[in-house]
N, C-alpha and C positions, 0 to 999 in steps of 0.2 A: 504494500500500500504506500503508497507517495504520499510524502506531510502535506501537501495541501489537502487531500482526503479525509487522510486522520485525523484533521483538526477540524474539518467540517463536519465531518461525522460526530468527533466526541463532542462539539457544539452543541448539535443538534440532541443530542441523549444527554447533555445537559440541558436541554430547554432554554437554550440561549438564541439570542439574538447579536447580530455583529456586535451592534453599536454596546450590547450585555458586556460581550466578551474583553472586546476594546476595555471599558470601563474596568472591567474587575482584572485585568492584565495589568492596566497601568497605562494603554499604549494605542495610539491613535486609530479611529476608524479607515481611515485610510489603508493602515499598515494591517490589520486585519483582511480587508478586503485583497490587495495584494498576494497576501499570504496564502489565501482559501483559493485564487485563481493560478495559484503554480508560480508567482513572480522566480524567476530567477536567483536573482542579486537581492537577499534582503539582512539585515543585521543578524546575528547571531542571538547576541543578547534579548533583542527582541523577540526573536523566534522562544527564547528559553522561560519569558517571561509568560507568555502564553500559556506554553508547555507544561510548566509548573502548576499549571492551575490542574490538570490533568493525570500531573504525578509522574511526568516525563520530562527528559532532557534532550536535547541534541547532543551526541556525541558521536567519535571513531566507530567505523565496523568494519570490520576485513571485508577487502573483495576478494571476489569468487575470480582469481585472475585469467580461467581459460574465457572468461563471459570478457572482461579487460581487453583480451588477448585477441578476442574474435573483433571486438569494437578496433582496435587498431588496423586490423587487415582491412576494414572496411573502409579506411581514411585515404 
């Protein structure tokens, strides 16, 4: 599942609304709606402050390097 999903999903089974989530993160409506549409480029910290209301973090995960490996042959 891709974070923009996951956070629109646990939104949603929160009973939230953007403007909710925004508020009880800390962290503009803007940057919310970004978020939930797959933005690219977005802070970190922000991402985490979300997160936390959910009981998650952003962090490292190993990749699967032959999936790595196939994506290079492709370039």
């Amino acid at each position: 599942m891709l974070l923009n999903e996951f956070v629109k999903e646990r939104r949603k089974l929160a009973g939230l609304t953007q403007p909710d989530l925004a508020a009880k993160a800390g962290v503009g409506l803007r940057f919310i709606r970004e978020l939930e549409q797959g933005k690219e480029s977005l802070r970190l910290d922000k991402v985490n402050q979300v997160l936390q209301l959910f009981g998650y973090q952003v962090g490292p995960l190993p990749i699967n390097r032959n999936i790595l490996a196939d994506e290079e042959g492709r370039s």
